[in-house]
mmCIF entry with sequence, helices, sheets and N, C-alpha, C, O atoms, coordinates in Angstrom:
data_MODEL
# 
_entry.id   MODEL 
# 
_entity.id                         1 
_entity.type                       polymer 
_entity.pdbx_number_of_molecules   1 
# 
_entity_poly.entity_id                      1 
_entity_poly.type                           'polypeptide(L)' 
_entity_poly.nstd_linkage                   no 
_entity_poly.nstd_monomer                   no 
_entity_poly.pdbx_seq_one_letter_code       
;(UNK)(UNK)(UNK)(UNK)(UNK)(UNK)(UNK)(UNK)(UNK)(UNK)(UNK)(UNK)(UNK)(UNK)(UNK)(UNK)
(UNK)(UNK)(UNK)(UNK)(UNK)(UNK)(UNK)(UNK)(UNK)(UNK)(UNK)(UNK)(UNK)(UNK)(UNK)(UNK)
(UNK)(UNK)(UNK)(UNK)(UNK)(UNK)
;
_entity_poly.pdbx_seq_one_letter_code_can   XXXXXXXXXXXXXXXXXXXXXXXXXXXXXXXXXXXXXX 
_entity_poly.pdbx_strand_id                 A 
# 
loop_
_entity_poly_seq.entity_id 
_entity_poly_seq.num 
_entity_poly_seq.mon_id 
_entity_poly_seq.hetero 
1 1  UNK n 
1 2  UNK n 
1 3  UNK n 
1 4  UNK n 
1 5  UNK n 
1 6  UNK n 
1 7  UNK n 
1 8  UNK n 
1 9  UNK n 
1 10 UNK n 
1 11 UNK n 
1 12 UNK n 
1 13 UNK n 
1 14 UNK n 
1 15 UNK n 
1 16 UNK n 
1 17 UNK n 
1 18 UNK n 
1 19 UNK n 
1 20 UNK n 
1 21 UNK n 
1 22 UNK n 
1 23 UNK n 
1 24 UNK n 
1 25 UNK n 
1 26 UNK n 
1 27 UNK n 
1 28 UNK n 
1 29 UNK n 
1 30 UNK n 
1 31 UNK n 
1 32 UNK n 
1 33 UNK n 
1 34 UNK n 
1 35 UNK n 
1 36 UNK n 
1 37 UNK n 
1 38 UNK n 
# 
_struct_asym.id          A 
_struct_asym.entity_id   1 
# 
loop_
_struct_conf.conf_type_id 
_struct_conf.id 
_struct_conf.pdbx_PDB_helix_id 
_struct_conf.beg_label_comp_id 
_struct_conf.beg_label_asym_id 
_struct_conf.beg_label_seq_id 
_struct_conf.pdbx_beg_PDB_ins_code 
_struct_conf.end_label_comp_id 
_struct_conf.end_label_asym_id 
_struct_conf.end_label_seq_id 
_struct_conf.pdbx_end_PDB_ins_code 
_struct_conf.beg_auth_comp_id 
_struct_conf.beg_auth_asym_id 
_struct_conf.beg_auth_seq_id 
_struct_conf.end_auth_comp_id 
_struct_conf.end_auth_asym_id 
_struct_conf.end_auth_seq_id 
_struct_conf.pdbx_PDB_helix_class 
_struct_conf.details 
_struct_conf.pdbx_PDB_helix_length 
HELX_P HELX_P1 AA1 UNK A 5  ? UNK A 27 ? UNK A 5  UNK A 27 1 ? 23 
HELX_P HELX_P2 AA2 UNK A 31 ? UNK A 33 ? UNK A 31 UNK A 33 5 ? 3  
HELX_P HELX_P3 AA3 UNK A 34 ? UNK A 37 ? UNK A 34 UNK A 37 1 ? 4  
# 
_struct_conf_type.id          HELX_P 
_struct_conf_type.criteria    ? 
_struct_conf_type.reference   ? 
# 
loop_
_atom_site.group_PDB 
_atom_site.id 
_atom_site.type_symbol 
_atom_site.label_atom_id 
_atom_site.label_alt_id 
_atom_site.label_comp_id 
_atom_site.label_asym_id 
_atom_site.label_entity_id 
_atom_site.label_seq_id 
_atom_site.pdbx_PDB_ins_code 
_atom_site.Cartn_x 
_atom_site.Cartn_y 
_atom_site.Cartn_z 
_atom_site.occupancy 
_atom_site.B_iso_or_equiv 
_atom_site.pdbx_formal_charge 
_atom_site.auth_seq_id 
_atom_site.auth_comp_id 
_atom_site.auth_asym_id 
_atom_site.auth_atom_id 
_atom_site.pdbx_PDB_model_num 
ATOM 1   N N  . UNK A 1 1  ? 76.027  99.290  78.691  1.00 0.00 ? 1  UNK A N  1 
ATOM 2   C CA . UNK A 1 1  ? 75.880  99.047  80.127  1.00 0.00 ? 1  UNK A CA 1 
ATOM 3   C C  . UNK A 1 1  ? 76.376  100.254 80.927  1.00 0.00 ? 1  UNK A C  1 
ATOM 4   O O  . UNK A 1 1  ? 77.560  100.586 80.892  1.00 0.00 ? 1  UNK A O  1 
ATOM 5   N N  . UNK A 1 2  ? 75.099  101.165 81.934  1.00 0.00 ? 2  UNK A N  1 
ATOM 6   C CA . UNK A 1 2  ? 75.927  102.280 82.481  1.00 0.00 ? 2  UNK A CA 1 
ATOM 7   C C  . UNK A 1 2  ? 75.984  101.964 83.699  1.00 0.00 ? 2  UNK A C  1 
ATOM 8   O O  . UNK A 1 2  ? 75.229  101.071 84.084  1.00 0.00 ? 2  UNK A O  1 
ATOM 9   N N  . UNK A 1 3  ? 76.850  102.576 84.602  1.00 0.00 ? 3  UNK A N  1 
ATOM 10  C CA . UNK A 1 3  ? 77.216  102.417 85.707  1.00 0.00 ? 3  UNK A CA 1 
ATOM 11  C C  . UNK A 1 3  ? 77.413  103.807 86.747  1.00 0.00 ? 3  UNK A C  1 
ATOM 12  O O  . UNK A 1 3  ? 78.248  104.669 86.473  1.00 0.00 ? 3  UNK A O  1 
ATOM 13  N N  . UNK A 1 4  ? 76.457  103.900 88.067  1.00 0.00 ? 4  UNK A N  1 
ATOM 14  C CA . UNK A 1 4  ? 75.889  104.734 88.559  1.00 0.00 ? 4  UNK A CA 1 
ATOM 15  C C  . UNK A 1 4  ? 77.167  104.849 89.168  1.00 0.00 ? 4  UNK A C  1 
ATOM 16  O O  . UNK A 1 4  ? 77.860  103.911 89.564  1.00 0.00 ? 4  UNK A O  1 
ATOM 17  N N  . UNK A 1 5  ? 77.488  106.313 89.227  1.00 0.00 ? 5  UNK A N  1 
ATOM 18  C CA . UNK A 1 5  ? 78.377  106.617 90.415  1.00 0.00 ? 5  UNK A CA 1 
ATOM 19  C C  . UNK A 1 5  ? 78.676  106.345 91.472  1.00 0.00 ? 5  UNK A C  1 
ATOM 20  O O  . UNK A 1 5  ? 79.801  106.476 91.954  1.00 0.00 ? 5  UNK A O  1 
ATOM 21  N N  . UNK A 1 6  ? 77.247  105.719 92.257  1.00 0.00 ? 6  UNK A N  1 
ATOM 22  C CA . UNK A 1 6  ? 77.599  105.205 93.792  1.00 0.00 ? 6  UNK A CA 1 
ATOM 23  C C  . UNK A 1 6  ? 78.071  104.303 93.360  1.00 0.00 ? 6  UNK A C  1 
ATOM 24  O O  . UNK A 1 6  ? 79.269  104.254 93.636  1.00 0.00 ? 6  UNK A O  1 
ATOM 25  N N  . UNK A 1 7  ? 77.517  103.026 92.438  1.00 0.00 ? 7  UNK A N  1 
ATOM 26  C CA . UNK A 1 7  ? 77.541  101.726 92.614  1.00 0.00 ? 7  UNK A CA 1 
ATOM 27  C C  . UNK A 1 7  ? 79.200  101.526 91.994  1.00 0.00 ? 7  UNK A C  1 
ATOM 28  O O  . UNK A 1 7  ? 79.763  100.476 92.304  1.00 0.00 ? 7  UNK A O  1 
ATOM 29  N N  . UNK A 1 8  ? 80.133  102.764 90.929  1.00 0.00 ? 8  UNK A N  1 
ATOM 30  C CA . UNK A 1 8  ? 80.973  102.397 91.031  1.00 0.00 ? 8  UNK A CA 1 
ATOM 31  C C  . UNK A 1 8  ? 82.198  102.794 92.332  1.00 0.00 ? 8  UNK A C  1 
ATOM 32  O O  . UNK A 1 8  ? 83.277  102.230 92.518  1.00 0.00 ? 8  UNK A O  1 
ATOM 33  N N  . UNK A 1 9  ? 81.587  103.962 93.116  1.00 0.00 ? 9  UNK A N  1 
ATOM 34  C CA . UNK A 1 9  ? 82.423  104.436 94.249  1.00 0.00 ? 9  UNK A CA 1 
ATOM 35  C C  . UNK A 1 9  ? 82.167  102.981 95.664  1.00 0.00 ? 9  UNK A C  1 
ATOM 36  O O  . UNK A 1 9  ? 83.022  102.783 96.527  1.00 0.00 ? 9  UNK A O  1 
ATOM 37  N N  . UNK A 1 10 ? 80.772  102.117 95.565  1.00 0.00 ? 10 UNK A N  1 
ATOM 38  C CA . UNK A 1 10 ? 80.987  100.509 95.984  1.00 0.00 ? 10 UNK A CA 1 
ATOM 39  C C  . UNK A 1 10 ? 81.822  100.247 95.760  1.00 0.00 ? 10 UNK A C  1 
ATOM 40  O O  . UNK A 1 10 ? 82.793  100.364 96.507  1.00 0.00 ? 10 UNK A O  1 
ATOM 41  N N  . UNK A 1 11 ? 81.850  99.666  94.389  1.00 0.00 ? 11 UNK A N  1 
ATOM 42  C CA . UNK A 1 11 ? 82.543  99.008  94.016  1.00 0.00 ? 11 UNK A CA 1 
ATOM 43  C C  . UNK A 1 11 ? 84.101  99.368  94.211  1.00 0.00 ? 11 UNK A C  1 
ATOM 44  O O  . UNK A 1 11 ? 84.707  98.307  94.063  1.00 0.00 ? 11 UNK A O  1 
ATOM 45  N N  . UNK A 1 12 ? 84.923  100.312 94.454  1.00 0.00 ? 12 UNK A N  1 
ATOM 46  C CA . UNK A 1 12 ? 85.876  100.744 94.586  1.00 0.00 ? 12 UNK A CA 1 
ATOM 47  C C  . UNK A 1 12 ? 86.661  100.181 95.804  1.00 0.00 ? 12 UNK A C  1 
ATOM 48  O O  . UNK A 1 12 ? 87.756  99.686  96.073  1.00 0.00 ? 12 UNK A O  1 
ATOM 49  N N  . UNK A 1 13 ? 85.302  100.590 96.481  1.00 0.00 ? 13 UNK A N  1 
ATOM 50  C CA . UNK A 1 13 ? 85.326  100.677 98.233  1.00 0.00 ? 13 UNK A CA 1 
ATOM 51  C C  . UNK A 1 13 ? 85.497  99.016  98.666  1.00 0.00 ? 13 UNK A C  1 
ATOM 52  O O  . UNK A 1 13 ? 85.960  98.806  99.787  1.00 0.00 ? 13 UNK A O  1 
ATOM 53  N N  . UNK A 1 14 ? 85.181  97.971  97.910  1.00 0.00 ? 14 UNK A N  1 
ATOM 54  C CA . UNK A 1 14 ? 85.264  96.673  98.206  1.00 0.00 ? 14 UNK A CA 1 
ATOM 55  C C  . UNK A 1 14 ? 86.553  96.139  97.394  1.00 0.00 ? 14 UNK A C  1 
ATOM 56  O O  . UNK A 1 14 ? 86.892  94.961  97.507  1.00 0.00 ? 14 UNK A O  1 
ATOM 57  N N  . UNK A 1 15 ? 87.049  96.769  96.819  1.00 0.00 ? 15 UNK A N  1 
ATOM 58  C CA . UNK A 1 15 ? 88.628  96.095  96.080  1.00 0.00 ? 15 UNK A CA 1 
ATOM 59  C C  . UNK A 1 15 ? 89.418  96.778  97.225  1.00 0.00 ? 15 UNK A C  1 
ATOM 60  O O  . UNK A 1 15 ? 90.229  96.053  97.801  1.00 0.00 ? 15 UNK A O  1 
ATOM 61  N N  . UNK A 1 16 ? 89.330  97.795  97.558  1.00 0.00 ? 16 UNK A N  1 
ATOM 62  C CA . UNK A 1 16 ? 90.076  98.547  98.489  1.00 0.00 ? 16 UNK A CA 1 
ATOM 63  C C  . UNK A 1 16 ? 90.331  97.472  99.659  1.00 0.00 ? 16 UNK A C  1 
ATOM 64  O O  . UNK A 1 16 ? 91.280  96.738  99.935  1.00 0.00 ? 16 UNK A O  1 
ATOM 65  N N  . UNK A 1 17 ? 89.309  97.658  100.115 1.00 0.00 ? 17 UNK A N  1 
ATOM 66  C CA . UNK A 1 17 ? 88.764  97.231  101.400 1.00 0.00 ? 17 UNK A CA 1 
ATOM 67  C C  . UNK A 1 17 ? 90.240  95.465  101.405 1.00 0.00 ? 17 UNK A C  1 
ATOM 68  O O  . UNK A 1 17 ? 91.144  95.217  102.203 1.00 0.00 ? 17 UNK A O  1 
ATOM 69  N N  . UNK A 1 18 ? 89.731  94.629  100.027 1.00 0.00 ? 18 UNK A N  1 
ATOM 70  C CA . UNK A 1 18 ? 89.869  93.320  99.860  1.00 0.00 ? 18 UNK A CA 1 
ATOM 71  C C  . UNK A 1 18 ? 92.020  93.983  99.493  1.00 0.00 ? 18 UNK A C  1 
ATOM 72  O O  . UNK A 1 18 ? 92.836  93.064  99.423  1.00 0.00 ? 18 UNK A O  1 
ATOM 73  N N  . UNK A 1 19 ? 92.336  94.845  99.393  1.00 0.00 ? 19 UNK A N  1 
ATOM 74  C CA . UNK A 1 19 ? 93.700  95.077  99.445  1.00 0.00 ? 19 UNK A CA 1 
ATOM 75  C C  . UNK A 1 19 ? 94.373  95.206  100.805 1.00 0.00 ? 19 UNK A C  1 
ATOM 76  O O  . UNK A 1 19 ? 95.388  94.644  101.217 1.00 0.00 ? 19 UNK A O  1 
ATOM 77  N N  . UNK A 1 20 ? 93.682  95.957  101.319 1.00 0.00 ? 20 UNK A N  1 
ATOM 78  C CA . UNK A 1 20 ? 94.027  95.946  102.365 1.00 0.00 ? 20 UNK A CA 1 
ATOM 79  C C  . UNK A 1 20 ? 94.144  94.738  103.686 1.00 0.00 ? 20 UNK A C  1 
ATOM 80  O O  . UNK A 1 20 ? 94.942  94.504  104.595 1.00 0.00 ? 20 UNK A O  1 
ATOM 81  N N  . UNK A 1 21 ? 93.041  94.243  103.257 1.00 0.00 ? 21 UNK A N  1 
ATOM 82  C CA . UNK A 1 21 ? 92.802  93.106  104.328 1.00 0.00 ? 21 UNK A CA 1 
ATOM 83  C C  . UNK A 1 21 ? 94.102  92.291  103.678 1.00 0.00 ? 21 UNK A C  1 
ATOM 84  O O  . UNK A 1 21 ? 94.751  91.770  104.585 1.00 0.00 ? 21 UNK A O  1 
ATOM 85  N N  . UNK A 1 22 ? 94.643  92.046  102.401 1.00 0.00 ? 22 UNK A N  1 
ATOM 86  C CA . UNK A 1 22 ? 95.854  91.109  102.118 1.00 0.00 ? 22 UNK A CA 1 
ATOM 87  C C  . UNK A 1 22 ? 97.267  91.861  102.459 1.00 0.00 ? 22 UNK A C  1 
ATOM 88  O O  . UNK A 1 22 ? 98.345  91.295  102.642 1.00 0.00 ? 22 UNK A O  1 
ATOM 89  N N  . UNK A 1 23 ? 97.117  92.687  102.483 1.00 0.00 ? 23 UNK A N  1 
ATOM 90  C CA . UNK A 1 23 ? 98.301  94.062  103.401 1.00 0.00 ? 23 UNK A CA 1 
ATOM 91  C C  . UNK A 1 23 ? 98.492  93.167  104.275 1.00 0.00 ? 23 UNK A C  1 
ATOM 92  O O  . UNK A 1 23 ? 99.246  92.194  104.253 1.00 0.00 ? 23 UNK A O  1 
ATOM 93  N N  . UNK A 1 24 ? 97.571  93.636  105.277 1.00 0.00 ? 24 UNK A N  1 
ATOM 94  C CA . UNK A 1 24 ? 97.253  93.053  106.887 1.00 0.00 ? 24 UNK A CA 1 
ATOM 95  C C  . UNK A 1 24 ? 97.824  91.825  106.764 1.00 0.00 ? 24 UNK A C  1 
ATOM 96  O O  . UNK A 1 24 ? 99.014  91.741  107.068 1.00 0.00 ? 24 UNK A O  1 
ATOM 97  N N  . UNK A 1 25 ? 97.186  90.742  106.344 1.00 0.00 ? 25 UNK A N  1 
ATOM 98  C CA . UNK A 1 25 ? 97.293  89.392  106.142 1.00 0.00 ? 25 UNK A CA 1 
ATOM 99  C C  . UNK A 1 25 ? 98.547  89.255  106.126 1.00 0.00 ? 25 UNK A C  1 
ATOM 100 O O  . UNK A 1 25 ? 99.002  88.566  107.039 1.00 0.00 ? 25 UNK A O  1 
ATOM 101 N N  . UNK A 1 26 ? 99.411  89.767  105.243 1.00 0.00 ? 26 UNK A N  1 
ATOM 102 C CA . UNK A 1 26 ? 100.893 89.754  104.759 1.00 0.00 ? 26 UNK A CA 1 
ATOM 103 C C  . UNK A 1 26 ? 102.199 90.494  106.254 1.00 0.00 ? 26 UNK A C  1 
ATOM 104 O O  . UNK A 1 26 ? 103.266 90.131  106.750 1.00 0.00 ? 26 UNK A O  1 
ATOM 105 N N  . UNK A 1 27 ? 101.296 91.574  106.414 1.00 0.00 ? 27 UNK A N  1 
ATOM 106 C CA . UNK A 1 27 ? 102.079 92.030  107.675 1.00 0.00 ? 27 UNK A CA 1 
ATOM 107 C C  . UNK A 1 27 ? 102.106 91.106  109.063 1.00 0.00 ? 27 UNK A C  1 
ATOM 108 O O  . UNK A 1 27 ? 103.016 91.054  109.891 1.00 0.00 ? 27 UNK A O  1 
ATOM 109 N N  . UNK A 1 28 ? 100.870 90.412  109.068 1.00 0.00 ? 28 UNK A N  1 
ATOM 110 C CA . UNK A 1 28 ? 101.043 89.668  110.577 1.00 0.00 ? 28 UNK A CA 1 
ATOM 111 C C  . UNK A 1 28 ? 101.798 88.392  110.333 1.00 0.00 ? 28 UNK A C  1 
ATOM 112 O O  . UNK A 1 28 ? 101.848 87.802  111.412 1.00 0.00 ? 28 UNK A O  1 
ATOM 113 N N  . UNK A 1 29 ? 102.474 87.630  109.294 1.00 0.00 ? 29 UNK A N  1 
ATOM 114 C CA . UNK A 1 29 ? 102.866 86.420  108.881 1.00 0.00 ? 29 UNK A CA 1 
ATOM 115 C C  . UNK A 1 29 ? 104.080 86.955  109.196 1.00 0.00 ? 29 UNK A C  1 
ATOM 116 O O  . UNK A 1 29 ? 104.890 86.063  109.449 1.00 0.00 ? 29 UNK A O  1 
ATOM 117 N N  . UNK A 1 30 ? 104.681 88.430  109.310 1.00 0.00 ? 30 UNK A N  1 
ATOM 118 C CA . UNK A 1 30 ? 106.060 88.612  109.691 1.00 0.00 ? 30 UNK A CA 1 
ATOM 119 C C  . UNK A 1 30 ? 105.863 88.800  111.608 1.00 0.00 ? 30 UNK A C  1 
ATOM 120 O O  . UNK A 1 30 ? 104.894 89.314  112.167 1.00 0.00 ? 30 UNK A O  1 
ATOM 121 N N  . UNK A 1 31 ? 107.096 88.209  112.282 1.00 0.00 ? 31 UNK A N  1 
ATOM 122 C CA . UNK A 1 31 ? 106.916 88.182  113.570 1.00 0.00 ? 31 UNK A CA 1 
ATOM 123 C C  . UNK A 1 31 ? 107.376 89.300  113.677 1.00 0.00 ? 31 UNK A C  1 
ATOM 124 O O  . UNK A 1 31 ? 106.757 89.592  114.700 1.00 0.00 ? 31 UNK A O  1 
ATOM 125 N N  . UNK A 1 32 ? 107.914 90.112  113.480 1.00 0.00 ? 32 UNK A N  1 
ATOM 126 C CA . UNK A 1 32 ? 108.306 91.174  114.588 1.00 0.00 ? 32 UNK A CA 1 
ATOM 127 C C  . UNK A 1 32 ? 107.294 92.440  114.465 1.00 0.00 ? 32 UNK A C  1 
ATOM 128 O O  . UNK A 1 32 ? 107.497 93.489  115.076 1.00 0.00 ? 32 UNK A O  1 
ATOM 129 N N  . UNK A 1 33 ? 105.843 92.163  113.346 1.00 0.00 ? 33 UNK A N  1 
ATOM 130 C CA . UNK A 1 33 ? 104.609 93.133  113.249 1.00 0.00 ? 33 UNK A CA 1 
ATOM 131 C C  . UNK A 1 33 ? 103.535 92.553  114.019 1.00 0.00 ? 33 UNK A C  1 
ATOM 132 O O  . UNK A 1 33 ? 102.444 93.070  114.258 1.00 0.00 ? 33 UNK A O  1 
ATOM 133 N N  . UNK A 1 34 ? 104.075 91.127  114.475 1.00 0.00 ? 34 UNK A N  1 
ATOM 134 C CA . UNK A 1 34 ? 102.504 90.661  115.145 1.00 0.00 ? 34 UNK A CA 1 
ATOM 135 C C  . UNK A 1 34 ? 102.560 91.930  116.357 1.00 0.00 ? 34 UNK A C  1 
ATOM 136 O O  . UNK A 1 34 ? 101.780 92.868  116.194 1.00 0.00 ? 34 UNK A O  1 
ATOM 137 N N  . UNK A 1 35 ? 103.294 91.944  117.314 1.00 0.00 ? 35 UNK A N  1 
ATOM 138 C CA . UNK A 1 35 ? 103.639 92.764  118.771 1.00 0.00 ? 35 UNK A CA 1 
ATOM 139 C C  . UNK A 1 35 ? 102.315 94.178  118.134 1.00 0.00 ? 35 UNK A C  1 
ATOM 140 O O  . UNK A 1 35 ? 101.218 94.583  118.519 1.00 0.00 ? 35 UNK A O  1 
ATOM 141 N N  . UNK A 1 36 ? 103.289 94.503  116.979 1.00 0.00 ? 36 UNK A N  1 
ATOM 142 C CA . UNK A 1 36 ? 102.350 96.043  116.715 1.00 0.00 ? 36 UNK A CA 1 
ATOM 143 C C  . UNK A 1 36 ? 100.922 96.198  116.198 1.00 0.00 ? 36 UNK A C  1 
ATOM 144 O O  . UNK A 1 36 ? 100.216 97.204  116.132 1.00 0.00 ? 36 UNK A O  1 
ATOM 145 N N  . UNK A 1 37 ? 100.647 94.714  115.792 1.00 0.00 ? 37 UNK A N  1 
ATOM 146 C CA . UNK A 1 37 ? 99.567  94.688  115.075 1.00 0.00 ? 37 UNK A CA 1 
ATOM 147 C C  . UNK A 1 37 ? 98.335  94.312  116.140 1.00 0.00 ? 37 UNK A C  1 
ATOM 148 O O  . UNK A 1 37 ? 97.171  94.710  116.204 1.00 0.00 ? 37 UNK A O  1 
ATOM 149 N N  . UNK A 1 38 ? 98.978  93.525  116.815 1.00 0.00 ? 38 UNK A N  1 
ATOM 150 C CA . UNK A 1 38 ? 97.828  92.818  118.149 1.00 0.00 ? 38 UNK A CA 1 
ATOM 151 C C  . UNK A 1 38 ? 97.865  94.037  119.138 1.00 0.00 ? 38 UNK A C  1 
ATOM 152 O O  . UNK A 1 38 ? 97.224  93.999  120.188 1.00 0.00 ? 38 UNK A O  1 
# 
């Protein structure tokens, strides 16, 4: 099974993407990041 360069630099780009958004997620559940985050 080969796997094209873009489709694995996608694929990269959507785990990333899905880390970050749980970053975020994790930072606004603390109150004193909502102020900086909103």
């Amino acid at each position: 099974m080969r796997s094209k360069p873009l489709e694995m630099a996608f694929y990269r780009t959507i785990v990333w993407l899905s880390d970050l958004c749980d970053l975020i997620s994790q930072l606004r559940k603390i109150p004193k990041w909502e102020k900086l985050v909103i």
